[in-house]
C-alpha positions, 0 to 999 in steps of 0.5 A: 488706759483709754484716758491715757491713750487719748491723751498721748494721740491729743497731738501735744508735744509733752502729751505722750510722757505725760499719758506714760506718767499717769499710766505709771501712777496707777501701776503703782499705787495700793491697788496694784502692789502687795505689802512688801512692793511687789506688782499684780499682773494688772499693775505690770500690764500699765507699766508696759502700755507706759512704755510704748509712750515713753521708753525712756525710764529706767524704773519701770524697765527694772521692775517689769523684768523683776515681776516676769523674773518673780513669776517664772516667765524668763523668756518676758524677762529676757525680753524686757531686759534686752529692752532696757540695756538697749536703753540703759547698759550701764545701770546697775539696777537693771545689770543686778536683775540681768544677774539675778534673771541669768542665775534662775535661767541656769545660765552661772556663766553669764549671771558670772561675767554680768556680775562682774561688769557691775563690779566694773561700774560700781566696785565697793558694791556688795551686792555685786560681789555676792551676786558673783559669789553665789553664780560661782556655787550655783555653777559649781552644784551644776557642776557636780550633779554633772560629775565634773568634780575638778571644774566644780572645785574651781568654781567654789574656788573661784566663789570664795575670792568674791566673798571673802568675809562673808561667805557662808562657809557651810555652804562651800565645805557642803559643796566641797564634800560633794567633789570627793568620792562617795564615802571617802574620809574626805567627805565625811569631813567636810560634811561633818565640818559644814553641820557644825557650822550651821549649828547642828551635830 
């Protein structure tokens, strides 16, 4: 790091990005990253001084905000991803980990309308579609734990026109079971219904 800051106050044109890029080298290489890619906080807190030199790299902002998302600190996410929309609003990447960092925050509505606009951007995306989906569900479940059963059937509703397909149908008859009345035949069918989906008697 105090390699890289002496480089970057050298007073060179390029010097800066050039302290950014060998600050990024180290965050990512074996001594920083598990197996499956993920940073250590060590790993995090390069890339974080990478910026202050150069902000202008997608990448890094994308996986600061799913290291803080990963790690429960929603307010340093949040914070990171206002950082990179600022930078770059339109990139799909960093629109999923908005989505994704909505969804852990409980924020269904928002996670929602950010899908979507990835939609906007990226229309035959999957993973968008899917990301809308499960905010549909995940709103729905709030929904339901807060008796509002009409507005939760809307949600899951509204959930199977972005699944289509793919949906997991014994998750929306398990929700659907939960907007009927506690111990209503409806229930029980549904539930029965979504057991025998998953395999299960």
């Amino acid at each position: 790091v105090e390699a890289a800051q002496q480089l970057a106050s050298s007073g060179g044109a390029h010097d800066p990005l050039r302290a950014a890029l060998i600050l990024r080298h180290a965050a990512r290489s074996p001594e920083h990253l598990s197996r499956d890619g993920f940073l250590d906080q060590d790993g995090a807190e390069l890339l974080t001084q990478s910026l202050k030199f150069d902000p202008q790299d997608c990448d890094t902002q994308v996986q600061l905000v799913a290291f803080w998302r990963r790690n429960g600190n929603l307010k340093r996410a949040r914070e990171q991803l206002d950082a990179g929309l600022s930078h770059f609003p339109d990139d799909v990447a960093l629109l999923t980990e908005a989505v994704l960092t909505a969804v852990a925050a409980g924020a269904f509505k928002k996670a929602a309308t950010t899908a979507r606009r990835l939609l906007e951007l990226d229309p035959l995306n999957r993973n968008a579609r899917a990301l809308v989906g499960n905010a549909h569900l995940s709103h729905a479940a709030k929904q339901i734990a807060a008796g509002k059963l009409p507005a939760a059937r809307k949600e899951i509703t509204a959930a199977e026109t972005w699944f289509g397909a793919n949906v997991d149908h014994g998750r929306l008859l398990l929700l659907q079971a939960w907007t009927e009345q506690p111990g209503s035949p409806e229930r029980l069918r549904l539930a029965q219904q979504a057991a025998t989906t998953w395999g299960a008697g």
